[in-house]
C-alpha positions as CSV (number, residue, x, y, z in Angstrom):
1,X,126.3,93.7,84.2
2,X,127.0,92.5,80.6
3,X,126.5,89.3,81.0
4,X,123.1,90.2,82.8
5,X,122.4,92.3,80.2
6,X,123.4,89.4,77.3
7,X,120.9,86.9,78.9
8,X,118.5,89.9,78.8
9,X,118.3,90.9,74.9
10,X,119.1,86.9,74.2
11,X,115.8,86.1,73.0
12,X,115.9,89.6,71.2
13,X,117.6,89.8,67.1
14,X,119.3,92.7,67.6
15,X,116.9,94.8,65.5
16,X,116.2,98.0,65.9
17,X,112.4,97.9,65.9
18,X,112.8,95.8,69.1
19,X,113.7,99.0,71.0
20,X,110.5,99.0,73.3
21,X,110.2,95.7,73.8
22,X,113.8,94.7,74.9
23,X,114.0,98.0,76.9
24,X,110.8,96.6,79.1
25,X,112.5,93.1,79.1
26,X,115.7,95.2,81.0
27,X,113.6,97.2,83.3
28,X,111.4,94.1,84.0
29,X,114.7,91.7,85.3
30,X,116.6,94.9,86.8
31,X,113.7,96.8,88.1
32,X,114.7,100.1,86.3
33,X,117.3,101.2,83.4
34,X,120.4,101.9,84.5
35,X,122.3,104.1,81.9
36,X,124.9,101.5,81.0
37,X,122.2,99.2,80.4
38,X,120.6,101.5,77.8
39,X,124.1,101.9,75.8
40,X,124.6,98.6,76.2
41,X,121.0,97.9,74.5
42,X,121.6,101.0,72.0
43,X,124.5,98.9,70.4
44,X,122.7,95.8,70.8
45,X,120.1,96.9,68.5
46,X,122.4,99.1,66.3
47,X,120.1,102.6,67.2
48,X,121.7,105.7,68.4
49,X,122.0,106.5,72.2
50,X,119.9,109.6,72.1
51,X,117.6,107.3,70.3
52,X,117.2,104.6,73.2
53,X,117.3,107.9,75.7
54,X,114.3,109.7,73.9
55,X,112.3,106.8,73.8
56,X,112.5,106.0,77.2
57,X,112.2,109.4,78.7
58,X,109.0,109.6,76.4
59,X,107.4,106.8,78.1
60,X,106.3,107.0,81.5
61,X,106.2,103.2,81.9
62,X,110.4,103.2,82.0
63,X,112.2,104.6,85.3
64,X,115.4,105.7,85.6
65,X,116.1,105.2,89.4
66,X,116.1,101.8,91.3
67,X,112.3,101.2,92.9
68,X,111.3,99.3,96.2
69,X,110.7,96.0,96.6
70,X,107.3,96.7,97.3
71,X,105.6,99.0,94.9
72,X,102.5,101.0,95.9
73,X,100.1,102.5,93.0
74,X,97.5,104.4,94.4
75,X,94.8,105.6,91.9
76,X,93.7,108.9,91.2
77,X,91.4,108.5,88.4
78,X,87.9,109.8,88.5
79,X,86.0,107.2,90.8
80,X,88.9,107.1,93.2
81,X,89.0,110.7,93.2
82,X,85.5,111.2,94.2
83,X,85.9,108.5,97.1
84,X,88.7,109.6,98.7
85,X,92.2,108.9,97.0
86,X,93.9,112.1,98.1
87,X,92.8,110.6,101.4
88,X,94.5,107.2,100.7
89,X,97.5,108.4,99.4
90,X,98.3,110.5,102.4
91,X,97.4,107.9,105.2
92,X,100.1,105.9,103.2
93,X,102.8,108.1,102.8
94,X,102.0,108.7,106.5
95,X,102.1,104.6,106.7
96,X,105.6,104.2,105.1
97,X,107.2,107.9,105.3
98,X,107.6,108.9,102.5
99,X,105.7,111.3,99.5
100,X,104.4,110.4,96.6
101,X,107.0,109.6,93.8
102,X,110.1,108.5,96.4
103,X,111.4,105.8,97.6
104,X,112.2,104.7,101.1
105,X,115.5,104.8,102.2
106,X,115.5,101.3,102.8
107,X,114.3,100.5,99.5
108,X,111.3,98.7,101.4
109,X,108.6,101.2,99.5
110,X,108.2,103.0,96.1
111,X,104.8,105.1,96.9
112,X,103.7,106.6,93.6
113,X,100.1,107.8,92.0
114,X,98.6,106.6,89.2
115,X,96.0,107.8,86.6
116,X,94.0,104.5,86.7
117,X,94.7,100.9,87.7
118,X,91.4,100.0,85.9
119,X,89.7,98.8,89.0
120,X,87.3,101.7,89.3
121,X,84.2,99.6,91.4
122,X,86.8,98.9,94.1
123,X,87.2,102.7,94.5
124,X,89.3,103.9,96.2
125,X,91.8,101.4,95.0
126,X,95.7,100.6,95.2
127,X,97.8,97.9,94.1
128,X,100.7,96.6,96.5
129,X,103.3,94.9,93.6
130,X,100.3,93.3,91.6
131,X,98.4,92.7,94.5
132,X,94.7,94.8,94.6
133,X,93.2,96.6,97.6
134,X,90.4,98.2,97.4
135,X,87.2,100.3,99.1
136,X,90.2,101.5,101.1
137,X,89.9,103.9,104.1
138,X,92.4,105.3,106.9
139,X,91.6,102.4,109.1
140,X,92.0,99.5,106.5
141,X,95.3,100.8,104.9
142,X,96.7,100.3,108.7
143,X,95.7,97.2,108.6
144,X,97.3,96.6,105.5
145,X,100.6,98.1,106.3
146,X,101.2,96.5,110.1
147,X,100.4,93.3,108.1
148,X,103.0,94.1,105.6
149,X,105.0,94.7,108.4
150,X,105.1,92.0,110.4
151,X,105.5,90.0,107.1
152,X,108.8,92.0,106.8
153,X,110.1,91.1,110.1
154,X,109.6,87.7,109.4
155,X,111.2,87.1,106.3
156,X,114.3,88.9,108.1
């Protein structure tokens, strides 16, 4: 992982006002922090561990567990509220099996809720890795999902 890690912070001066930035820059190319990975960045940029810790467990942006190749954001703000986003986010979970917040077991999913993914006239709305679906219902989040996979099946 250190070498990983060194290519990482490379474009980074070791400073310790680069915290945030080199800590998305890990996350970004690992797809979480792993613990090591926060020492190892903690020493890079000559800050204390608890430091690097604090900040990242202040920031909901930074996760601590591995995600899914495929992660699902469903929105929950106000216009996706009104139009049926509890709605959506169960006839996913019921889609991939599992809740909101977890992970599938075969790291296929990561199925989590969001405040707002700023695409409130496409309400309900969800994004699929960076991918935007919206004026969803239980019908066209099937779609979505048998689509998704068969697509799995044939990249296997």
């Amino acid at each position: 992982m250190e070498k990983e890690l060194n290519k990482i912070l490379s474009s980074f001066q070791g400073k310790s006002n680069e915290l945030i930035p080199a800590l998305q820059q890990i996350q970004e190319e690992l797809g979480y922090l792993p613990g090591d990975a926060m020492l190892y960045a903690a020493e890079f940029l000559n800050v204390p561990e608890s430091t690097v810790f604090g900040v990242a467990s202040f920031y909901a942006q930074f996760r601590f567990t591995p995600v899914g190749k495929n992660m699902i954001m469903v929105c929950k703000g106000t216009a996706c509220h009104v139009k049926g986003a509890e709605k959506v986010l169960d006839e996913i979970s019921r889609q991939v099996g599992i809740e909101d917040g977890e992970t599938s077991a075969d790291m296929q999913y990561t199925l989590e809720s969001v405040a707002c993914i700023g695409c409130c006239a496409l309400a309900p709305c969800i994004t699929i890795n960076s991918e935007v679906h919206g004026r969803l219902n239980a019908k066209s989040i099937e779609k979505i999902f048998k689509r998704k996979k068969a697509e799995e099946k044939t990249n296997e």
